[in-house]
HTML snippet that shows the backbone in 3Dmol.js (N, CA, C, O; Angstrom):
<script src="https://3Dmol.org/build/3Dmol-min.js"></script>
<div id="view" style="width:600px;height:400px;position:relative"></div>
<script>
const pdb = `
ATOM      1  N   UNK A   1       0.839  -1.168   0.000  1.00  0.00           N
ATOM      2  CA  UNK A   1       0.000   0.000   0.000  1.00  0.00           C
ATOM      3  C   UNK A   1       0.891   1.240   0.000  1.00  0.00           C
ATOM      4  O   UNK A   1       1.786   1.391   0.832  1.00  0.00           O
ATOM      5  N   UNK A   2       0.618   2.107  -0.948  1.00  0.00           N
ATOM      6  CA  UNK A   2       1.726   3.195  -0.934  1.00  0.00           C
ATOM      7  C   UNK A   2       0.722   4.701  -0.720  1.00  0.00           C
ATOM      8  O   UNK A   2      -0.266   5.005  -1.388  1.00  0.00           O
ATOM      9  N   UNK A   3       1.356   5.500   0.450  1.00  0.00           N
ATOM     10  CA  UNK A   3       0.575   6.502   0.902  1.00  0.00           C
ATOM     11  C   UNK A   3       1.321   7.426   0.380  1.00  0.00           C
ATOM     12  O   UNK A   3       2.547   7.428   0.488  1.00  0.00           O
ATOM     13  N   UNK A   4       0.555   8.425  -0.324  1.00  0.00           N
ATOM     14  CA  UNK A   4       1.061  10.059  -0.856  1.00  0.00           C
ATOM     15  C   UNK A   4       0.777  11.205   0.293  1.00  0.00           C
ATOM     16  O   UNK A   4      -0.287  11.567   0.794  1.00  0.00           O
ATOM     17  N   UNK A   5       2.236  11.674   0.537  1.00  0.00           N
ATOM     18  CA  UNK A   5       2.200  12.584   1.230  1.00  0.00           C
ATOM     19  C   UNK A   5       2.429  13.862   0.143  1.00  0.00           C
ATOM     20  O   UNK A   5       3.062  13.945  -0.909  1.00  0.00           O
ATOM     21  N   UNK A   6       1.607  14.816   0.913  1.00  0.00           N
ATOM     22  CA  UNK A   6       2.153  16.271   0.404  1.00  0.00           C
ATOM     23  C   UNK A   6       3.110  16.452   0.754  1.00  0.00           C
ATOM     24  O   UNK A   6       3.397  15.743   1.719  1.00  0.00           O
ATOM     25  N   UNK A   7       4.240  17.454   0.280  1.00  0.00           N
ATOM     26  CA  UNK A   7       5.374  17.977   0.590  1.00  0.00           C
ATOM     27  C   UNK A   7       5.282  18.347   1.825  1.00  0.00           C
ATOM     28  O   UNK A   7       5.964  17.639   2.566  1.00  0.00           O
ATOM     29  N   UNK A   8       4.621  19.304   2.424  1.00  0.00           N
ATOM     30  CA  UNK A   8       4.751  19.798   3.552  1.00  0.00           C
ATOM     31  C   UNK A   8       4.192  18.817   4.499  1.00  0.00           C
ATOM     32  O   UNK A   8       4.192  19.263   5.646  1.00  0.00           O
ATOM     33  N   UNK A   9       3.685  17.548   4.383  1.00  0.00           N
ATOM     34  CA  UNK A   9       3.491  17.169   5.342  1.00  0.00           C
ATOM     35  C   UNK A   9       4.494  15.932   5.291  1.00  0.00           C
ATOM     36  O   UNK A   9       4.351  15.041   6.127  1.00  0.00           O
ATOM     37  N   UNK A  10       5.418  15.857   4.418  1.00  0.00           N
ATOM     38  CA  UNK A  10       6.609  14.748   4.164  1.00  0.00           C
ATOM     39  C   UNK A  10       8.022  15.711   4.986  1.00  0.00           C
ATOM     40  O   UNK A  10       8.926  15.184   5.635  1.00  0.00           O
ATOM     41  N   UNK A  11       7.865  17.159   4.729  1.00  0.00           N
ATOM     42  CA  UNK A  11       9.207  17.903   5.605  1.00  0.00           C
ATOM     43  C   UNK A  11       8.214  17.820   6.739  1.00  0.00           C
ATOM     44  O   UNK A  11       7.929  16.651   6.477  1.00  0.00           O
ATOM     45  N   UNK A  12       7.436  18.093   7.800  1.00  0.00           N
ATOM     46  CA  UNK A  12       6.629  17.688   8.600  1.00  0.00           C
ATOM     47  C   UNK A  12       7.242  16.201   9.441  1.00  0.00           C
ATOM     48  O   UNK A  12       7.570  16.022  10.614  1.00  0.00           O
ATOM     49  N   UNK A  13       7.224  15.639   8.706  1.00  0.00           N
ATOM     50  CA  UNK A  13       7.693  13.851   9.039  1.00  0.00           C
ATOM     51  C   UNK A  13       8.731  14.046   9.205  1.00  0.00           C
ATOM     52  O   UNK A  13       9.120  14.137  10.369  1.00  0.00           O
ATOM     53  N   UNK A  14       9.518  14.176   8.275  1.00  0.00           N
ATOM     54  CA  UNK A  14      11.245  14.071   8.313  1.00  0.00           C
ATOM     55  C   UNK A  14      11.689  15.127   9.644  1.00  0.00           C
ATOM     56  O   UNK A  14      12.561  14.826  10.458  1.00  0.00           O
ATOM     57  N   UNK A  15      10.979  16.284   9.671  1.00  0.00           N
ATOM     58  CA  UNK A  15      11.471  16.793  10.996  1.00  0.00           C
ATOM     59  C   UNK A  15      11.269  15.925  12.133  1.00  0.00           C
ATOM     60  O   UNK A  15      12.135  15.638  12.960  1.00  0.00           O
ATOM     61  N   UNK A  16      10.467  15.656  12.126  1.00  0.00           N
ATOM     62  CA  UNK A  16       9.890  14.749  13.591  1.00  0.00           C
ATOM     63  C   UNK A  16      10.609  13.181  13.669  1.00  0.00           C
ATOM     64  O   UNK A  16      10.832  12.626  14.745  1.00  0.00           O
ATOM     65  N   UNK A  17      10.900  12.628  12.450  1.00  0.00           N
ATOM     66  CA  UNK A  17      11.797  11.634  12.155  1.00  0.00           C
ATOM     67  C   UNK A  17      13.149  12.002  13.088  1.00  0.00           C
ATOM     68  O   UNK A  17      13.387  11.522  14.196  1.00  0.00           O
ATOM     69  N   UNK A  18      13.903  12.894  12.418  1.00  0.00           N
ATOM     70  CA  UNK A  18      15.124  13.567  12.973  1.00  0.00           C
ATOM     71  C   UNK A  18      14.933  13.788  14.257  1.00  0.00           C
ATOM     72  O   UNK A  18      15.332  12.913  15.026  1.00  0.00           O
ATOM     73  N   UNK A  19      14.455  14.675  14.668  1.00  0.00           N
ATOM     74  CA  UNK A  19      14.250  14.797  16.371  1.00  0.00           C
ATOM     75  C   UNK A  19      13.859  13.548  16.895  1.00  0.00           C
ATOM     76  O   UNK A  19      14.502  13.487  17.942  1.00  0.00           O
ATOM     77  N   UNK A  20      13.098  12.366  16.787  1.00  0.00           N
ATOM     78  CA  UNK A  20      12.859  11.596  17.002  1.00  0.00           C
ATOM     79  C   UNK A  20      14.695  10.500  17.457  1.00  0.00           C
ATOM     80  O   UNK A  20      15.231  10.012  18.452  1.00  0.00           O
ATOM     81  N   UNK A  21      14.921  10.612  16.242  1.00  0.00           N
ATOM     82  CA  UNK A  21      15.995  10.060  16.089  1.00  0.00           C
ATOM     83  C   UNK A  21      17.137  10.531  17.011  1.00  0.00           C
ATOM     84  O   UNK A  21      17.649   9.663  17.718  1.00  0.00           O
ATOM     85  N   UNK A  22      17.710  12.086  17.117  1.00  0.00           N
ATOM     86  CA  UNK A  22      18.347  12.661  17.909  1.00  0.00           C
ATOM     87  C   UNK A  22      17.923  12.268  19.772  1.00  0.00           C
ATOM     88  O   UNK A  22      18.672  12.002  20.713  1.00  0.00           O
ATOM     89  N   UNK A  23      16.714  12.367  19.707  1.00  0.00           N
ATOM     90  CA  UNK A  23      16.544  11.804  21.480  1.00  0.00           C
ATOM     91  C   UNK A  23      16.584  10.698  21.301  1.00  0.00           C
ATOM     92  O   UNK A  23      16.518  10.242  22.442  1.00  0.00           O
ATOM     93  N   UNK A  24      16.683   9.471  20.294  1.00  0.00           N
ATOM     94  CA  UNK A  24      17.047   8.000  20.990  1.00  0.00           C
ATOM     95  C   UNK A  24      18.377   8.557  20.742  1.00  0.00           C
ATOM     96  O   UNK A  24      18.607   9.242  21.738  1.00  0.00           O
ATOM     97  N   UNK A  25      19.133   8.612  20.139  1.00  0.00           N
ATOM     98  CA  UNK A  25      21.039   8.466  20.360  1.00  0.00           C
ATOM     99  C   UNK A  25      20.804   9.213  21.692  1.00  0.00           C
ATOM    100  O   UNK A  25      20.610   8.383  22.579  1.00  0.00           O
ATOM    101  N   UNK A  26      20.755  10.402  22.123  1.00  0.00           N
ATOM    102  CA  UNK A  26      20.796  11.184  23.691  1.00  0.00           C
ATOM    103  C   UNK A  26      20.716  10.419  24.648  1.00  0.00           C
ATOM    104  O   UNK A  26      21.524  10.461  25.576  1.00  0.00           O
ATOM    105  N   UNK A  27      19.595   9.473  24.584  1.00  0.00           N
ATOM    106  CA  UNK A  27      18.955   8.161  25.517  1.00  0.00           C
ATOM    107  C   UNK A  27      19.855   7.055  25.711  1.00  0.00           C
ATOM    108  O   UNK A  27      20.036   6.437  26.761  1.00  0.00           O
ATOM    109  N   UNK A  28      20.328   6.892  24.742  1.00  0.00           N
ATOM    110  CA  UNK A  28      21.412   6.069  24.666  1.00  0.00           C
ATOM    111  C   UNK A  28      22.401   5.956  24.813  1.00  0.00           C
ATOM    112  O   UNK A  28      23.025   4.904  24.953  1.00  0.00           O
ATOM    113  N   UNK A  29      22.847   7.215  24.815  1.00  0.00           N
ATOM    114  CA  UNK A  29      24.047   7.828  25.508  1.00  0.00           C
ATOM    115  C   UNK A  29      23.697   8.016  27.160  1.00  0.00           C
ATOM    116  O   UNK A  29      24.521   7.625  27.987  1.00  0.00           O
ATOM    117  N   UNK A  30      22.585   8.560  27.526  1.00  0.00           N
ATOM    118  CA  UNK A  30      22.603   8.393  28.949  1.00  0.00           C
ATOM    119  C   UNK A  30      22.751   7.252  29.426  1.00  0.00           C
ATOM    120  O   UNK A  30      23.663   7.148  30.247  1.00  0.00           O
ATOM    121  N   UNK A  31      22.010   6.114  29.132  1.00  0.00           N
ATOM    122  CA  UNK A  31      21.664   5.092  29.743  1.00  0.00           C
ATOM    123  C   UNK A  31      23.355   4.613  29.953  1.00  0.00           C
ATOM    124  O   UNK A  31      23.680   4.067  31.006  1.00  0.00           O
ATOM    125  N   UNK A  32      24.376   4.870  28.864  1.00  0.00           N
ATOM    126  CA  UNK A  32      25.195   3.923  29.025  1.00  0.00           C
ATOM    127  C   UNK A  32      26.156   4.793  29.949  1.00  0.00           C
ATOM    128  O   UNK A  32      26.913   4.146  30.672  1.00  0.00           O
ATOM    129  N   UNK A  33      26.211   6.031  30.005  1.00  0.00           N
ATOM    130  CA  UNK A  33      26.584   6.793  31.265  1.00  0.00           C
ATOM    131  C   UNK A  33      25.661   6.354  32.802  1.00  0.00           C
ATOM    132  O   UNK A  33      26.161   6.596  33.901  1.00  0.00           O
ATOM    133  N   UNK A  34      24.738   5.911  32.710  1.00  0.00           N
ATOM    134  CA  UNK A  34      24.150   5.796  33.914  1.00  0.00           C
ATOM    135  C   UNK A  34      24.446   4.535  34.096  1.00  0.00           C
ATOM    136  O   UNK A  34      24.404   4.255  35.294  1.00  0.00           O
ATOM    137  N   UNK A  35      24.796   3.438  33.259  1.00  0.00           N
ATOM    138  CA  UNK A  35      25.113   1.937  33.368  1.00  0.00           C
ATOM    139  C   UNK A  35      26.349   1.522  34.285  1.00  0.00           C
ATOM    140  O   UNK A  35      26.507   0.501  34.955  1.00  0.00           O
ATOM    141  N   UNK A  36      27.611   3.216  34.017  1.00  0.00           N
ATOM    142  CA  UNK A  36      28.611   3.253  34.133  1.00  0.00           C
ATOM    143  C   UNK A  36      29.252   3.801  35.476  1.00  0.00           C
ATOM    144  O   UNK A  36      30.440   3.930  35.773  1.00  0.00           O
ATOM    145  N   UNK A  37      27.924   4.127  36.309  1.00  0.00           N
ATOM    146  CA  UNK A  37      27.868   4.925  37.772  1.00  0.00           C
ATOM    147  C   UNK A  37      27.594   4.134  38.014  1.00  0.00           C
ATOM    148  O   UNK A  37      26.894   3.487  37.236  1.00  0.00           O
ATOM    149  N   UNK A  38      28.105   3.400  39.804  1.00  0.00           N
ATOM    150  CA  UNK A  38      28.001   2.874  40.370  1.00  0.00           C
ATOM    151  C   UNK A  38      27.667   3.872  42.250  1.00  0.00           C
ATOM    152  O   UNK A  38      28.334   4.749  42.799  1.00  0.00           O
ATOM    153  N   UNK A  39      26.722   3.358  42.567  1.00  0.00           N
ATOM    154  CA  UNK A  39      25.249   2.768  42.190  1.00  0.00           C
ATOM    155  C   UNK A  39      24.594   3.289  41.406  1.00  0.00           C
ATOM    156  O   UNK A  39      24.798   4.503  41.404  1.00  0.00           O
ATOM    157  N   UNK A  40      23.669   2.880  40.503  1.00  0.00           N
ATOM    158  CA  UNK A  40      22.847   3.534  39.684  1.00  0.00           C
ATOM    159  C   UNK A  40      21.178   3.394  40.443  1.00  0.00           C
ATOM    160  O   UNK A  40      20.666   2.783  41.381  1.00  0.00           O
ATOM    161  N   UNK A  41      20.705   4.494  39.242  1.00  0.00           N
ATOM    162  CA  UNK A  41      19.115   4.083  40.331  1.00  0.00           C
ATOM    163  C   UNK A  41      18.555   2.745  38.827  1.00  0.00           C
ATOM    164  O   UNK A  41      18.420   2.990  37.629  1.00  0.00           O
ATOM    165  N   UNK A  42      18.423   1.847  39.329  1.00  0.00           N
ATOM    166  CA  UNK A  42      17.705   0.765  38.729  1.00  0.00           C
ATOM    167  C   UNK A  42      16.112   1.273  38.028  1.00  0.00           C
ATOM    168  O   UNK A  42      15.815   1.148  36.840  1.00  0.00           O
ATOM    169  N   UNK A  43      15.356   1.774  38.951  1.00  0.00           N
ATOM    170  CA  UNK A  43      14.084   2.352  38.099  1.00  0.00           C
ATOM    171  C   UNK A  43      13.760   3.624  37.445  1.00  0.00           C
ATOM    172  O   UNK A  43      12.659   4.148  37.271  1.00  0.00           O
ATOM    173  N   UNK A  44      15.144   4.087  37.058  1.00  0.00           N
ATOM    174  CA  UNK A  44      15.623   5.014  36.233  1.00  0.00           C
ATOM    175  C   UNK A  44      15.776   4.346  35.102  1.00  0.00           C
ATOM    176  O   UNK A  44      15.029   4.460  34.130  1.00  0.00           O
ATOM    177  N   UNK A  45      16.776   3.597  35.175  1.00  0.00           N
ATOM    178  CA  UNK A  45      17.200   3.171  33.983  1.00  0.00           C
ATOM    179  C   UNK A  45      16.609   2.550  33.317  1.00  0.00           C
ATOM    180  O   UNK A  45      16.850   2.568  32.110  1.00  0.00           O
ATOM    181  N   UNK A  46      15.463   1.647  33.916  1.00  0.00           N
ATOM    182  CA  UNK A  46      14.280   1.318  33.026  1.00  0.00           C
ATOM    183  C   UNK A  46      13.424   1.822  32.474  1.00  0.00           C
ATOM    184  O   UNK A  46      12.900   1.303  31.488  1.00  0.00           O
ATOM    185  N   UNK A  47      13.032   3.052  33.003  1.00  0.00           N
ATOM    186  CA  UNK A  47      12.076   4.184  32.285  1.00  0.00           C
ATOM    187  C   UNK A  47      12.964   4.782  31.302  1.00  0.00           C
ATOM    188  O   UNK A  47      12.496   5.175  30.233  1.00  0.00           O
ATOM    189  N   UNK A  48      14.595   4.918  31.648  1.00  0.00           N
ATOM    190  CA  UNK A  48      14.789   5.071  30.069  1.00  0.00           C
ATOM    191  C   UNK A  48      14.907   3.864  28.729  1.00  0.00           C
ATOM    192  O   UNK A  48      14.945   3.928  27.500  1.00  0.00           O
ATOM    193  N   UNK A  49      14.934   2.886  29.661  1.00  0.00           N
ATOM    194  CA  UNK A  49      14.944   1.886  28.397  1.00  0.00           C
ATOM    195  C   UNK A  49      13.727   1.593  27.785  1.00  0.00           C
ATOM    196  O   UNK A  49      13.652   0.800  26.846  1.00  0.00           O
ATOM    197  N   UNK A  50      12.700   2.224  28.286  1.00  0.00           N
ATOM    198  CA  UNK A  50      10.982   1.724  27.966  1.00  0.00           C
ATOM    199  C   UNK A  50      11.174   2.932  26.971  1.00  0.00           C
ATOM    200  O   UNK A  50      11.049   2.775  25.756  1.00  0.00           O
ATOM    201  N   UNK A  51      11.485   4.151  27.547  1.00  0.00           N
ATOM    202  CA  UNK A  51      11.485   5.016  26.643  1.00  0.00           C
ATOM    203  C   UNK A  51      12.172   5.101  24.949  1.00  0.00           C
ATOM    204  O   UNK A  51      11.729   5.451  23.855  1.00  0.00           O
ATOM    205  N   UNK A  52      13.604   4.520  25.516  1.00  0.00           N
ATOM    206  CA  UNK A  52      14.183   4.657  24.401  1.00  0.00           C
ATOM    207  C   UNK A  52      13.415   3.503  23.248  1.00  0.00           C
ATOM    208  O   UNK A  52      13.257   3.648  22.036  1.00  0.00           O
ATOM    209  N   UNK A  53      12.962   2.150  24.277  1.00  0.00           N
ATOM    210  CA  UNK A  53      12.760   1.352  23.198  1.00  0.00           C
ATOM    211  C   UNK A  53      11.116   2.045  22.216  1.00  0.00           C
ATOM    212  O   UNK A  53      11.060   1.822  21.007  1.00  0.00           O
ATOM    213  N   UNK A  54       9.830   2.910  22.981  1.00  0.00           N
ATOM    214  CA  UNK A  54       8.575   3.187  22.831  1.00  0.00           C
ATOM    215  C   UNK A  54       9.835   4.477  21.451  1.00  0.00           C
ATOM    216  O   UNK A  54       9.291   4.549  20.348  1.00  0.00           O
ATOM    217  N   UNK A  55      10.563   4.913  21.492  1.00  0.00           N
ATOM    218  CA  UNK A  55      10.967   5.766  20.224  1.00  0.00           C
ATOM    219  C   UNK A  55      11.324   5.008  19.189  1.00  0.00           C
ATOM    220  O   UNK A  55      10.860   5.360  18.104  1.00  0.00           O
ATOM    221  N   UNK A  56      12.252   3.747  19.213  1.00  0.00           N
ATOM    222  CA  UNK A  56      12.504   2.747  18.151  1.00  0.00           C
ATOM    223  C   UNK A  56      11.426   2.818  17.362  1.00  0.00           C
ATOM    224  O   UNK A  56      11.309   3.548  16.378  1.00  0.00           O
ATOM    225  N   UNK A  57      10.515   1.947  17.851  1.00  0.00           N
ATOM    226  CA  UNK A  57       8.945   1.827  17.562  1.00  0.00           C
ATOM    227  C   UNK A  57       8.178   3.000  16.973  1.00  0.00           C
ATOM    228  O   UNK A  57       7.264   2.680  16.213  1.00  0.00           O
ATOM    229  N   UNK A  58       8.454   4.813  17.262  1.00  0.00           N
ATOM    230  CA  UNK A  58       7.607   5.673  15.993  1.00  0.00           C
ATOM    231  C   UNK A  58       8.368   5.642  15.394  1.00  0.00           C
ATOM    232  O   UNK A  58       8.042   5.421  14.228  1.00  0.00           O
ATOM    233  N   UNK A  59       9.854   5.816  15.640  1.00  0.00           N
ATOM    234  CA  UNK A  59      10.883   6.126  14.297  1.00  0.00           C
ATOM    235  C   UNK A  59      10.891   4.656  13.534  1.00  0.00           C
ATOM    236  O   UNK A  59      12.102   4.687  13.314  1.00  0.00           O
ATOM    237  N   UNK A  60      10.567   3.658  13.082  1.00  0.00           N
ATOM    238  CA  UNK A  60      10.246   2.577  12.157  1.00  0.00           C
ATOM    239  C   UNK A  60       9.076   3.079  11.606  1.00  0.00           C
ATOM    240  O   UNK A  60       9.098   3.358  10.407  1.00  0.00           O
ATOM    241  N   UNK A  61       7.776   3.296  12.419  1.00  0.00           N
ATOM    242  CA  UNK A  61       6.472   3.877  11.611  1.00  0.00           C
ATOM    243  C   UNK A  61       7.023   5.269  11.130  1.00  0.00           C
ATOM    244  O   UNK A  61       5.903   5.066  11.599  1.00  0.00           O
ATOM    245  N   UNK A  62       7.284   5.867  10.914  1.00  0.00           N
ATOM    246  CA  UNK A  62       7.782   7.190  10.904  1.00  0.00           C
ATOM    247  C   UNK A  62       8.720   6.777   9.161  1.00  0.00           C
ATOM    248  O   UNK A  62       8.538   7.312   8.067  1.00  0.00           O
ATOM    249  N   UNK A  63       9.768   5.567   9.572  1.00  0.00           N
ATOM    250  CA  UNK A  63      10.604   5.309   8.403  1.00  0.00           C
ATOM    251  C   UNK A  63       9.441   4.862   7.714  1.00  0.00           C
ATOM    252  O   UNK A  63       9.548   5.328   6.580  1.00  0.00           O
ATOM    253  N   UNK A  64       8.315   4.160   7.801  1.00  0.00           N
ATOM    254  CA  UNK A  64       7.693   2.837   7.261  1.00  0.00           C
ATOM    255  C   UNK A  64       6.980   3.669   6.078  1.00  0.00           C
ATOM    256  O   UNK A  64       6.794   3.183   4.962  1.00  0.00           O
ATOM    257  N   UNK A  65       6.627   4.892   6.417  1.00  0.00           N
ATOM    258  CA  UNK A  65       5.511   6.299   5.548  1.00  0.00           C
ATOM    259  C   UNK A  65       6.408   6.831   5.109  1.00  0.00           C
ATOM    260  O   UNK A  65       5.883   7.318   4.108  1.00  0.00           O
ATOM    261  N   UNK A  66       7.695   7.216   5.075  1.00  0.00           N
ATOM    262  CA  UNK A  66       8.368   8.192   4.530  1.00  0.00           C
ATOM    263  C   UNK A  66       8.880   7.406   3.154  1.00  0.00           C
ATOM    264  O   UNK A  66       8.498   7.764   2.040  1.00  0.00           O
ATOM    265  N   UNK A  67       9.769   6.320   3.361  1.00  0.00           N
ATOM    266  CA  UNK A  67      10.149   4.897   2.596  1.00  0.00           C
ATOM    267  C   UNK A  67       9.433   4.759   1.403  1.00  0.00           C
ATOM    268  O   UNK A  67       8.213   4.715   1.568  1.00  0.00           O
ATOM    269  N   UNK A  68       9.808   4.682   0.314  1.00  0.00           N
ATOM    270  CA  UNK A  68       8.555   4.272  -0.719  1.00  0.00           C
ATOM    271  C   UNK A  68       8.850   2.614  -0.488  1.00  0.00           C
ATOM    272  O   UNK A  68       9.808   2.057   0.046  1.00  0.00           O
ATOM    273  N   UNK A  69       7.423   1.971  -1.219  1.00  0.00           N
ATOM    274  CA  UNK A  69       7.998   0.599  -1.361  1.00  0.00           C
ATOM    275  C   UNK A  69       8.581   0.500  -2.170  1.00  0.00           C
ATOM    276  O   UNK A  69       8.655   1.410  -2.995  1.00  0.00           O
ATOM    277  N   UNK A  70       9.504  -1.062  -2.350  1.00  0.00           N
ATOM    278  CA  UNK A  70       9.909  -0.991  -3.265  1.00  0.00           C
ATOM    279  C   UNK A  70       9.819  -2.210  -3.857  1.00  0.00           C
ATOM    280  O   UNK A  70      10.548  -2.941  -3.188  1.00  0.00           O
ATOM    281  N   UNK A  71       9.306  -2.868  -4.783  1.00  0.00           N
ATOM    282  CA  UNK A  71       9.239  -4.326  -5.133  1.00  0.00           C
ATOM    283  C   UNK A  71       9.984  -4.698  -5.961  1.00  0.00           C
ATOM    284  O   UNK A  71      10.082  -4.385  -7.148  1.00  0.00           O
ATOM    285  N   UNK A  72      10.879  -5.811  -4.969  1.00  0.00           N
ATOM    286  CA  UNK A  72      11.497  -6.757  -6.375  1.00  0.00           C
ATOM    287  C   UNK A  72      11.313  -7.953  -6.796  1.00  0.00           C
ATOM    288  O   UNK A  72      11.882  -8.342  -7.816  1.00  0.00           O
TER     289      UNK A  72
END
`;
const viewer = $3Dmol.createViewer("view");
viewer.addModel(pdb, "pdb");
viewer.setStyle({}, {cartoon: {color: "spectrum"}});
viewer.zoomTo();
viewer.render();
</script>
């Protein structure tokens, strides 16, 4: 199924793609700074890993609409 975006609502996406994208690397960078303190707070670090993983998950839908298909 291939969805047509308007332009402005395809730069629309791609912004939100990008920012999207920029706070998981940030997240990911914390977590492994917070991995690296001893003691860490344990139910910290899981709310960022719920987090970081709940961003994986729009940025794929996010890639999945922007992506044309492509069949081979």
């Amino acid at each position: 199924m291939t969805i047509r975006l308007s332009d402005e609502k395809r730069a629309e996406l791609e912004a939100r793609l990008a920012s999207l994208q920029l706070e998981h690397q940030d997240l990911d960078q914390a977590i492994a700074a917070l991995g690296e303190k001893a003691p860490y707070n344990q139910l910290q670090l899981q709310r960022m890993k719920k987090r970081k993983l709940a961003l994986k998950d729009e940025i794929t839908k996010l890639e999945y609409y922007l992506l044309p298909d492509i069949i081979a």
